[in-house]
RODO-2510 file (C-alpha; in nm, 4 decimals, decimal comma):
residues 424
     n   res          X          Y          Z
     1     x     8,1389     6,0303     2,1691
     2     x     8,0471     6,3939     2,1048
     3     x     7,9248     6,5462     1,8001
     4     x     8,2467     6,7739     1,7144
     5     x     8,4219     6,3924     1,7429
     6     x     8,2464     6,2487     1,4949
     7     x     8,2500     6,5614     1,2590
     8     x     8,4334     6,3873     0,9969
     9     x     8,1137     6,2087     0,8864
    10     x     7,9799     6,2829     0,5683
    11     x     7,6815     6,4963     0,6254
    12     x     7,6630     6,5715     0,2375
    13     x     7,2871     6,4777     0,2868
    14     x     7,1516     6,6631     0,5838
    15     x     7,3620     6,9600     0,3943
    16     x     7,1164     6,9139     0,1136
    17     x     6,8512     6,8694     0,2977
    18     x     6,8841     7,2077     0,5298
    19     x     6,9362     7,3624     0,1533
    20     x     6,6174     7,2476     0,0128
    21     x     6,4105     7,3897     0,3194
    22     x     6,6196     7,7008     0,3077
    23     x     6,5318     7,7416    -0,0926
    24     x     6,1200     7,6982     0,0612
    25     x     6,1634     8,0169     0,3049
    26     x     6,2624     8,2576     0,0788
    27     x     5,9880     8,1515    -0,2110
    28     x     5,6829     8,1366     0,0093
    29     x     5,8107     8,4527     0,2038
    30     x     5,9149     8,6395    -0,0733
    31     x     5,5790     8,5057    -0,2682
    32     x     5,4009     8,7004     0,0195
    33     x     5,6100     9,0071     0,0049
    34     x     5,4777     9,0181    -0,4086
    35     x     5,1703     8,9679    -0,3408
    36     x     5,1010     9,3302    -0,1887
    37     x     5,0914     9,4383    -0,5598
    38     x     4,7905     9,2244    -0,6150
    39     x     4,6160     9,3122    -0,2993
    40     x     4,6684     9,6327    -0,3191
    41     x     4,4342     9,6431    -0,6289
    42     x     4,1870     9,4001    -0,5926
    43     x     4,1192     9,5001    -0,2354
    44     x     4,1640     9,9030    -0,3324
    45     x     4,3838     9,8821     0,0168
    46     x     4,6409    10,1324     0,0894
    47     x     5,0653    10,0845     0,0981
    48     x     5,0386     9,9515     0,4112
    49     x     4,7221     9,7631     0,4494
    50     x     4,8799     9,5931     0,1289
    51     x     5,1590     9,5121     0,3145
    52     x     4,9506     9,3243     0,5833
    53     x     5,0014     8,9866     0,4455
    54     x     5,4093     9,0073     0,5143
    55     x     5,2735     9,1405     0,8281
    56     x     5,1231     8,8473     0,9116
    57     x     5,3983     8,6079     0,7849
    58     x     5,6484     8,7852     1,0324
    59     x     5,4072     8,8347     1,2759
    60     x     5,4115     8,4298     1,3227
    61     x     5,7591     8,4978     1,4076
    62     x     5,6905     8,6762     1,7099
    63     x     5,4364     8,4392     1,8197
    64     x     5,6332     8,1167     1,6983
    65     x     6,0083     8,1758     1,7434
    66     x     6,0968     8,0862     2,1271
    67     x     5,8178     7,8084     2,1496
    68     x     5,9685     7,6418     1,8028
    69     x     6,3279     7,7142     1,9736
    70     x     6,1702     7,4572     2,2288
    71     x     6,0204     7,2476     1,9963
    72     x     6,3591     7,2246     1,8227
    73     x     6,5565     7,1317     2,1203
    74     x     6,2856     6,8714     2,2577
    75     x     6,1912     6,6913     1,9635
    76     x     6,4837     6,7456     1,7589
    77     x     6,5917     6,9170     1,3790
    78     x     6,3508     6,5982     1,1885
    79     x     6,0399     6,6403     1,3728
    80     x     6,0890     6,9891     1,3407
    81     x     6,1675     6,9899     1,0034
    82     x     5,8517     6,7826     0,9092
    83     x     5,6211     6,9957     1,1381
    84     x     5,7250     7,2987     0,9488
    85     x     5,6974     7,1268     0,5896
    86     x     5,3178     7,0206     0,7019
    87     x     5,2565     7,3722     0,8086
    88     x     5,4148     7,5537     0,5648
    89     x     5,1677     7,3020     0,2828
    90     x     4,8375     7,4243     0,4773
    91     x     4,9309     7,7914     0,4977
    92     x     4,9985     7,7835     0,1161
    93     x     4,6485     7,5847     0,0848
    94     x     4,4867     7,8330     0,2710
    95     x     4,6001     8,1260     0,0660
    96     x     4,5571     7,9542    -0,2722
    97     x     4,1625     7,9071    -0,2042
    98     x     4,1344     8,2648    -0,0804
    99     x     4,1458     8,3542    -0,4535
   100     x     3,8499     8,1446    -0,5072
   101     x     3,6957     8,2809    -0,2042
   102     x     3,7979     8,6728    -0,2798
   103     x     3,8520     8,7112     0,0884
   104     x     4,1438     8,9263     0,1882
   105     x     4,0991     8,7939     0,5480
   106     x     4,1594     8,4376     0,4185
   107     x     4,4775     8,5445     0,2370
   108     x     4,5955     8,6549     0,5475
   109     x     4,5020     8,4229     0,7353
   110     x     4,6893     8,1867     0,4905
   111     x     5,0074     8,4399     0,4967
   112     x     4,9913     8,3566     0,8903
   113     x     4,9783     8,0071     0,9200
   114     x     5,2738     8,0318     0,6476
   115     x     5,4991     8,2257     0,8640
   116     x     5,4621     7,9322     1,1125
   117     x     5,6010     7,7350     0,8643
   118     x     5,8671     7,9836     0,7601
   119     x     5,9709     8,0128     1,1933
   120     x     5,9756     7,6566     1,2198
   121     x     6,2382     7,5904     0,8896
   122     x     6,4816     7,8841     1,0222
   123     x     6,4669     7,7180     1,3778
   124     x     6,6141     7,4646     1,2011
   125     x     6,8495     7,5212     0,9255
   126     x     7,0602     7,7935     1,0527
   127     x     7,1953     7,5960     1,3693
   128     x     7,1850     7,2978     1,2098
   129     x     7,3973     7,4399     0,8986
   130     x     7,6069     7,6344     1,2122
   131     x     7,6660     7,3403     1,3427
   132     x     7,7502     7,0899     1,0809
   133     x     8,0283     7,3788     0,9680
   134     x     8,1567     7,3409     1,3367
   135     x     8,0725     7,6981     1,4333
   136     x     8,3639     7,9595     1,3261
   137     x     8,4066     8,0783     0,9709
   138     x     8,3305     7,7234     0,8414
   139     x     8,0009     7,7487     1,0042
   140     x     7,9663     8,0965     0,8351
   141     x     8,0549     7,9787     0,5085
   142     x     7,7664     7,6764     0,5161
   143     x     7,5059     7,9355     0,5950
   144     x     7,5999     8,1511     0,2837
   145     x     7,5887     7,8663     0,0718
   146     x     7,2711     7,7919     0,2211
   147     x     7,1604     8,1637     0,1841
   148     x     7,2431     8,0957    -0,2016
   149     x     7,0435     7,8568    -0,2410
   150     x     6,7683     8,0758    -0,0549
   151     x     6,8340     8,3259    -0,3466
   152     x     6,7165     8,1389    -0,5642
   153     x     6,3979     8,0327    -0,4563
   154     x     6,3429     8,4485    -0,3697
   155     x     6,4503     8,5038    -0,6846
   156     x     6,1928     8,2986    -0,8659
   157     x     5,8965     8,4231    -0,6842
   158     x     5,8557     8,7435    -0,7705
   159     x     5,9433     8,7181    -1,1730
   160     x     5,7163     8,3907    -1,1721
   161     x     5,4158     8,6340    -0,9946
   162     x     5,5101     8,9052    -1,2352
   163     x     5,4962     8,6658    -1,5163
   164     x     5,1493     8,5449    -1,4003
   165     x     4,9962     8,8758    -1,3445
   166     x     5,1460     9,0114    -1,7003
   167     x     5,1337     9,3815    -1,7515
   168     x     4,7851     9,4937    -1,6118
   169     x     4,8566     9,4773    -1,2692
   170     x     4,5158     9,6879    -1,1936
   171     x     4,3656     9,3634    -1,3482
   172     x     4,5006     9,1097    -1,1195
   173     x     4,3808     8,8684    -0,8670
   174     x     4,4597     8,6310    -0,6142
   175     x     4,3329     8,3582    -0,8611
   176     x     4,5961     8,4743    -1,1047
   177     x     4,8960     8,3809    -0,8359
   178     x     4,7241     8,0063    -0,7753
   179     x     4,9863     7,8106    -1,0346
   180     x     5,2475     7,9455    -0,8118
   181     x     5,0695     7,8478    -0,4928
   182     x     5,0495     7,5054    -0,6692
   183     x     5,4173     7,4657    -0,7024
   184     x     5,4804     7,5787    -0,3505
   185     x     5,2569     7,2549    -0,2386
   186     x     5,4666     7,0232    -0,4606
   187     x     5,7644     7,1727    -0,3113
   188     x     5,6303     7,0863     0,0232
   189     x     5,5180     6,7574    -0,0226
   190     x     5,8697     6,6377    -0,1698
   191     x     6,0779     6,7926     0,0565
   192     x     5,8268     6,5989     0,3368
   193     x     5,9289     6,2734     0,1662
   194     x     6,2571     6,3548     0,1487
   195     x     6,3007     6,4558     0,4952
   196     x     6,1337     6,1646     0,6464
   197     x     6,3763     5,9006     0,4443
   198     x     6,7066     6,1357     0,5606
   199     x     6,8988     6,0620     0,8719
   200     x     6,9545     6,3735     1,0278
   201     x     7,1808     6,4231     1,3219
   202     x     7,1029     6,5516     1,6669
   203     x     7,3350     6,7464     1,8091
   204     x     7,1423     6,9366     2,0419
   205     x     6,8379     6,7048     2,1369
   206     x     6,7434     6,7617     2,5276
   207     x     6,7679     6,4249     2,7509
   208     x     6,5620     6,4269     3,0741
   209     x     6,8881     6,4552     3,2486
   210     x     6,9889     6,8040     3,0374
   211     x     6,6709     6,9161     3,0998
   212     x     6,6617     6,8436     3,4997
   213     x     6,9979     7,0084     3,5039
   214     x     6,9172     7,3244     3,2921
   215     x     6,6257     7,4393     3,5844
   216     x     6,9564     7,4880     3,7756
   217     x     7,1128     7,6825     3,5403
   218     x     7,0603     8,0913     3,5918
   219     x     7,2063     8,2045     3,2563
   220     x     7,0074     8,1991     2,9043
   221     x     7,0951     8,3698     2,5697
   222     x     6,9814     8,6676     2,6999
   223     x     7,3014     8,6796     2,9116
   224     x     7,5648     8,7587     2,6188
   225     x     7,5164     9,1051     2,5553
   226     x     7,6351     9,0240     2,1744
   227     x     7,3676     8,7679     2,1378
   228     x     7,0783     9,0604     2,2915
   229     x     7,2328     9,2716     1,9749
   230     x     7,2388     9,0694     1,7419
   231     x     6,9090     8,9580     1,7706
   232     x     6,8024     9,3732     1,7548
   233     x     7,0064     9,3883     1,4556
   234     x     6,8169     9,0700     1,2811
   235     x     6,5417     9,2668     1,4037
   236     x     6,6734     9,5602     1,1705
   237     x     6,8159     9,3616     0,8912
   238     x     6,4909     9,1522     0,7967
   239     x     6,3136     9,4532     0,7596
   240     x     6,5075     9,6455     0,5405
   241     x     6,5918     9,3142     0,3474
   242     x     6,2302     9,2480     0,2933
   243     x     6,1085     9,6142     0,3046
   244     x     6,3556     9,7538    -0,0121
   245     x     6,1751     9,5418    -0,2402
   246     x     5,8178     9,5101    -0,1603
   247     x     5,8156     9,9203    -0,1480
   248     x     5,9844     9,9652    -0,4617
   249     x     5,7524     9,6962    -0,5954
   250     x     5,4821     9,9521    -0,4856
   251     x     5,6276    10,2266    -0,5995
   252     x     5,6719    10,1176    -0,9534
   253     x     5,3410     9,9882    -1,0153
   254     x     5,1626    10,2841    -0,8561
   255     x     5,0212    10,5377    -1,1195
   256     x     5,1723    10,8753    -1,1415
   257     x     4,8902    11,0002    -0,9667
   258     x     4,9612    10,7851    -0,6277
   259     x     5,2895    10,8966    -0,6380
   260     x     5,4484    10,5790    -0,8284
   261     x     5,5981    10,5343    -1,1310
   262     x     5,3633    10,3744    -1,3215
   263     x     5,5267    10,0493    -1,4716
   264     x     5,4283     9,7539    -1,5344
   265     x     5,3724     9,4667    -1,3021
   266     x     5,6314     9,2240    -1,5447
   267     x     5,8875     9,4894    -1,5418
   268     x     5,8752     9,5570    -1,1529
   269     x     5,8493     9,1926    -1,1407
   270     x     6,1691     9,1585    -1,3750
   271     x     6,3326     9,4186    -1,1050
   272     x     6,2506     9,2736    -0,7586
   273     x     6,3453     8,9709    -0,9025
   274     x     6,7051     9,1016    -1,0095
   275     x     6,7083     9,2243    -0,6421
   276     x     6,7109     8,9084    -0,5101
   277     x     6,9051     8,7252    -0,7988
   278     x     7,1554     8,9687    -0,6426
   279     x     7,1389     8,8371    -0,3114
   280     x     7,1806     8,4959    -0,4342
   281     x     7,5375     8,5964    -0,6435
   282     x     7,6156     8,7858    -0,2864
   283     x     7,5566     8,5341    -0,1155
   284     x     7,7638     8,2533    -0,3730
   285     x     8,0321     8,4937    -0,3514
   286     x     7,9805     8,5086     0,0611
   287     x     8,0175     8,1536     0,0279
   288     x     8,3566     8,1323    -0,1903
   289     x     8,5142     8,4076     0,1030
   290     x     8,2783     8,2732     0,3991
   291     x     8,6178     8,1032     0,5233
   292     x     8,8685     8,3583     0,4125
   293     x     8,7611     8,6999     0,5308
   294     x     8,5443     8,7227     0,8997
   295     x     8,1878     8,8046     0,9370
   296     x     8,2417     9,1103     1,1178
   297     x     8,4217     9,2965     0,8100
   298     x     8,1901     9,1058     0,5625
   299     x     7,9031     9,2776     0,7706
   300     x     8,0438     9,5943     0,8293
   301     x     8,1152     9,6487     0,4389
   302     x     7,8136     9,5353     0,2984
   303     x     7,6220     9,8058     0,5781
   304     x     7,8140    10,0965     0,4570
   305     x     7,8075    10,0471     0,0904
   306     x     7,4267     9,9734     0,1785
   307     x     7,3745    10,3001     0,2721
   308     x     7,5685    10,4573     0,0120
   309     x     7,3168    10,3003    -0,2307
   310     x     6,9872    10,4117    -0,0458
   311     x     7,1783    10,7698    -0,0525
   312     x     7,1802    10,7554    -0,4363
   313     x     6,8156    10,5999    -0,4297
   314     x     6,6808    10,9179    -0,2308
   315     x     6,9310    11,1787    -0,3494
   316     x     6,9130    11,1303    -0,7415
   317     x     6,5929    11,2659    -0,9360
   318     x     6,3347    11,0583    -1,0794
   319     x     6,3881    11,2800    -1,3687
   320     x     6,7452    11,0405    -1,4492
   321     x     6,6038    10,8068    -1,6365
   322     x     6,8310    10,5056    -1,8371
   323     x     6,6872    10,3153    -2,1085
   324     x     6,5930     9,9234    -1,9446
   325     x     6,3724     9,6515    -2,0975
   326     x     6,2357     9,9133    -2,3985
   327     x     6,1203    10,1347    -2,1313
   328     x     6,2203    10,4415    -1,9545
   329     x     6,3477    10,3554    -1,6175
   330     x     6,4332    10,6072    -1,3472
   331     x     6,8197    10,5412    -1,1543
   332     x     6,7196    10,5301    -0,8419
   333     x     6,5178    10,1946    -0,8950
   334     x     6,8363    10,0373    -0,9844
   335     x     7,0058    10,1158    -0,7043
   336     x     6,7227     9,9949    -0,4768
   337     x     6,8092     9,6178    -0,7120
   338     x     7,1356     9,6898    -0,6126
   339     x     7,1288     9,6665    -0,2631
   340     x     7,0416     9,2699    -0,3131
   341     x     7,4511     9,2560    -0,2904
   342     x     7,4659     9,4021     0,0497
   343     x     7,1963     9,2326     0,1972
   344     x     7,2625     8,9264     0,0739
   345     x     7,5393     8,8319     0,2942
   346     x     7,4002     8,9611     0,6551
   347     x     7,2247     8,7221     0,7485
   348     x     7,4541     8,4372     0,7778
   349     x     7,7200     8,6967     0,9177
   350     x     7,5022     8,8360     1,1880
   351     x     7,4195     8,4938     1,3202
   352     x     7,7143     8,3802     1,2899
   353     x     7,8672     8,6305     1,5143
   354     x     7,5296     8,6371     1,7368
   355     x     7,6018     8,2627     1,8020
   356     x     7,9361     8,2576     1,8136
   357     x     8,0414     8,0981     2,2248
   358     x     7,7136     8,0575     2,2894
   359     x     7,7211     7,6362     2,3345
   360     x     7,4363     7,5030     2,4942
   361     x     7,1824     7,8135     2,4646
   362     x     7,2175     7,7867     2,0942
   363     x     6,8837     7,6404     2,0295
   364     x     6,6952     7,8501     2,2228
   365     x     6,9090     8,1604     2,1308
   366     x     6,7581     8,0339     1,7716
   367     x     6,4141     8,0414     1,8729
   368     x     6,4238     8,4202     2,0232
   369     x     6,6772     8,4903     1,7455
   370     x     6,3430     8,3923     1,5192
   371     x     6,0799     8,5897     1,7111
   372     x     6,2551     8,8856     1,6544
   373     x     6,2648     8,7836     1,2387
   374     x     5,9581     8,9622     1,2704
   375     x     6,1096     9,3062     1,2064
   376     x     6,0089     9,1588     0,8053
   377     x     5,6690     9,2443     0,8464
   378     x     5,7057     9,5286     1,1402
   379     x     5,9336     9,7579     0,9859
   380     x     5,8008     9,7542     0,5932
   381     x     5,4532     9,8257     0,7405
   382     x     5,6329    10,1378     0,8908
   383     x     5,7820    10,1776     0,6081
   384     x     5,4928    10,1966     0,3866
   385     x     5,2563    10,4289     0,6391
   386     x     5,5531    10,6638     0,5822
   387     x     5,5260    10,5874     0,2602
   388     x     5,1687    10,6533     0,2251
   389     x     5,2091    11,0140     0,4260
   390     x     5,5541    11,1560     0,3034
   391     x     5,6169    10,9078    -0,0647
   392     x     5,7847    10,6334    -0,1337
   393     x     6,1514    10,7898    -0,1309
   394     x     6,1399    10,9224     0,1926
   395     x     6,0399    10,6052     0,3383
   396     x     6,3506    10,4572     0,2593
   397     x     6,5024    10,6772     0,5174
   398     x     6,3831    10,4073     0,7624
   399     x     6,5553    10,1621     0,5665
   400     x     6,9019    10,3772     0,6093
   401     x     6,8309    10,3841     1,0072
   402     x     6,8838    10,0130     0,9957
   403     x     7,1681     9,9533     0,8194
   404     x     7,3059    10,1801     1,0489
   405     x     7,1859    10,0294     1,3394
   406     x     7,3495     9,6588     1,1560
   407     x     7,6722     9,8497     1,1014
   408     x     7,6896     9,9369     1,4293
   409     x     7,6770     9,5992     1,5469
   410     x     7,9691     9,4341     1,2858
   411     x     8,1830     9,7477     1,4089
   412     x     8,1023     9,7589     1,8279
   413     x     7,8063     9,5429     1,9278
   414     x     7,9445     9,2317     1,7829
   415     x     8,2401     9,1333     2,0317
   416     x     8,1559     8,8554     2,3360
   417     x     8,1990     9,0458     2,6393
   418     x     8,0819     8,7287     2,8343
   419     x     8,2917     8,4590     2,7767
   420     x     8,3320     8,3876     3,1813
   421     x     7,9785     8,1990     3,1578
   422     x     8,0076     7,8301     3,1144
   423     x     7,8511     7,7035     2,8002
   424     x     7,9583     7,3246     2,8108
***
C-alpha cells in the first residue's frame, strides 16, 4: 500500500519531531549570523571578514546539499536526521572551545562543520513536512508551521547573544557566547534521543530495484524549468533573509566613525531579534492562510511589500530618529525589523511551488535545492564588501535585487511547464 494510502495515520509525532529539528536550524544558524558582531571586534576584522563564519555555515551547503540529498534517499529521513543531530553537536563543540582557544580559524572551522549539520536537518524536514501535508497547499501550510517554530529558535539567538555580550560590544569575546553554545549541545543531545525512540516514516527510501531502474531514467530535477528557478530564487531569498539582519546588526554597533550607528550590542540585539520574532508571527499567520490563499500570491506579496520596506530603509535619513528602548533610534532600522514579515513566509512558499509535480526527484531536488541555501553566506559577504566600500545603506541595494529576482519567480518563473515527464 502506498504512502498517500495510508495518509490518514496519525503522524502527530514525526510532525513534532521535523519541528524540533527545524527550531535547531534557525538557532545555530542564526547564532552564527550574531556572532559577526563579536568577531568583528575581537579579531579587529572588517564587515566582511566578520561575516566569514555565516560564510562558512552556507558554504557547507554547497559542499553538502546534493550528497545529503543522497544520503536522504538511501538511508532514509532517521538516519539522516541522527547524522545531522551528531554533526550539528560537534560543530557547536568546536566553536564553543574556540573561545578558549582565541582562534578565529577554529570558530570557523566550527561554523563549517555546523552548516553540515544545518544541510543535513533541511534535507530532511522540508520534504518530509511536504510530504506528510500530501504536497499542495496542505503541504504548504505544514512547512509554515514548521517555519514558526523555526522563528522561534532565530528569534532567541540573537537577544540571548545580545544579552550575554551586554552593552560593550567592543569588550566581547567568543568566551562570552559559550552559555549559549552550551544550550545548543543540550538541544542536540535531546532531540538525538528523541529521534532515535520516534518511528518515522519512509516515504521515499530507495530499494535496489528503484535504484537499478533510476540509471535508466534520463530526467532529474534539473529537467522542470520551475524547479531550476526556484532553486536560483532560494539562492536569492536566503541571502537577503540572512543578510538584512546580520548587516544591520553591523551597522548599529559600528561607531559613528565606521560609518554605524553606534548602539549598543543589547539594543541591536533587542532589534535583530524583533526581526526574526517577526518572521515567526509571519510565518504563524502563513500557517493559519497556508491552506486558504496559494503560495504564488503569498510569495508575490510578501516580495513587493519587501521592497517597499528596503525603499524606506535607503530612502529615509538617518537624521529621523523615533524614541525606542530610552534611546534615539533612527527609522530606517525599523524598517529593516520589519521586513521579518515578508521574509518569513518565502521559504515554505518557494519550495512549495519548486516541488510542486516533481514525484520521484523530490529528494534529490532537496539536496540541490540545499546546495544552493548557500546564497546565506554568499550574498551577505557581498553584501558587506559593498558595505565596507560604499556604507551600509547602499548595500542593501543588493538585498532589493533579490527580492526582485523572488518576485519574479511567484509572478512568471513559478508555473510547471513540464508536466509531460513521468514522475511516478
Amino acid at each position: 500500500m502506498s504512502f498517500y494510502m495510508e495518509k490518514k495515520q496519525n503522524y502527530t509525532i514525526p510532525i513534532i519531531v521535523m519541528f524540533l529539528l527545524f527550531f535547531m536550524i534557525a538557532f545555530v544558524t542564526n547564532f552564527a549570523g550574531s556572532m559577526g558582531v563579536i568577531v568583528k571586534n575581537q579579531f579587529g576584522t572588517s564587515n566582511a571578514v566578520a561575516q566569514l563564519g555565516t560564510l562558512a555555515n552556507f558554504i557547507a551547503y554547497a559542499c553538502m546539499g546534493i550528497p545529503a540529498g543522497i544520503i536522504l534517499r538511501r538511508k532514509g529521513y532517521k538516519f539522516t536526521s541522527l547524522l545531522a543531530v551528531t554533526v550539528g553537536f560537534v560543530g557547536v563543540g568546536i566553536q564553543f572551545l574556540s573561545g578558549y582557544a582565541e582562534s578565529f580559524a577554529v570558530y570557523v572551522a566550527g561554523a563549517l562543520v555546523a552548516g553540515f549539520s544545518m544541510c543535513l536537518l533541511n534535507i530532511v524536514v522540508n520534504p518530509m513536512l511536504n510530504t506528510l501535508g500530501g504536497g499542495g497547499n496542505r503541504g504548504n501550510q505544514l512547512i509554515q508551521w514548521g517555519g514558526t517554530i523555526n522563528s522561534t529558535g532565530g528569534t532567541i539567538a540573537p537577544i540571548l547573544l545580545g544579552y550575554l555580550i551586554g552593552g560593550a560590544a567592543s569588550q566581547a569575546s567568543v568566551s562570552d557566547a559559550a552559555p549559549a553554545m552550551i544550550i545548543a549541545m543540550a538541544i542536540f543531545a535531546v532531540a538525538f534521543v528523541v529521534i532515535v525512540l520516534t518511528k518515522i516514516p519512509e516515504p521515499h527510501l530507495e530499494t535496489k530495484e528503484m535504484r537499478a531502474a533510476k540509471q535508466k531514467d534520463t530526467h532529474s530535477p534539473l529537467s522542470f524549468r520551475h524547479f531550476v528557478l526556484g532553486a536560483i530564487a532560494i539562492f536569492f531569498y536566503v541571502g537577503v533573509e540572512v543578510g538584512i539582519p546580520n548587516t544591520a546588526n553591523l551597522y548599529m554597533t559600528t561607531g559613528a566613525e565606521g560609518g554605524g550607528l553606534g548602539l549598543g550590542a543589547d539594543l541591536a540585539g533587542w532589534f535583530i531579534g524583533a526581526y526574526w520574532f517577526l518572521m515567526l508571527c509571519g510565518r504563524f499567520i502563513g500557517g493559519l492562510l497556508g491552506s486558504k490563499v496559494s503560495s504564488k500570491a503569498m510569495l508575490a506579496t510578501a516580495a513587493t511589500i519587501a521592497i517597499l520596506f528596503l525603499l524606506c530603509l535607503i530612502f529615509i535619513p538617518a537624521t529621523t530618529t523615533i524614541q525606542l528602548r530610552g534611546a534615539e533610534v533612527p527609522l530606517k532600522i525599523v524598517f529593516a525589523t520589519l521586513c521579518g514579515l515578508c521574509t518569513s513566509v518565502m521559504w515554505g512558499a518557494i519550495f512549495n511551488l519548486s516541488a510542486e509535480g516533481l514525484g520521484k526527484y523530490t529528494p534529490m531536488a532537496s539536496g540541490i535545492f540545499m546546495a544552493l541555501v548557500c546564497g546565506g553566506g554568499i550574498l551577505p559577504f557581498i553584501q558587506n564588501s559593498v558595505a565596507d566600500s560604499l556604507g551600509y545603506v547602499s548595500s542593501y541595494w543588493i538585498v532589493v535585487a533579490g527580492f526582485a529576482y523572488i518576485l519574479f519567480y511567484a509572478l512568471w518563473g513559478s508555473k510547471n511547464v513540464n508536466k509531460d515527464i513521468p514522475t511516478e
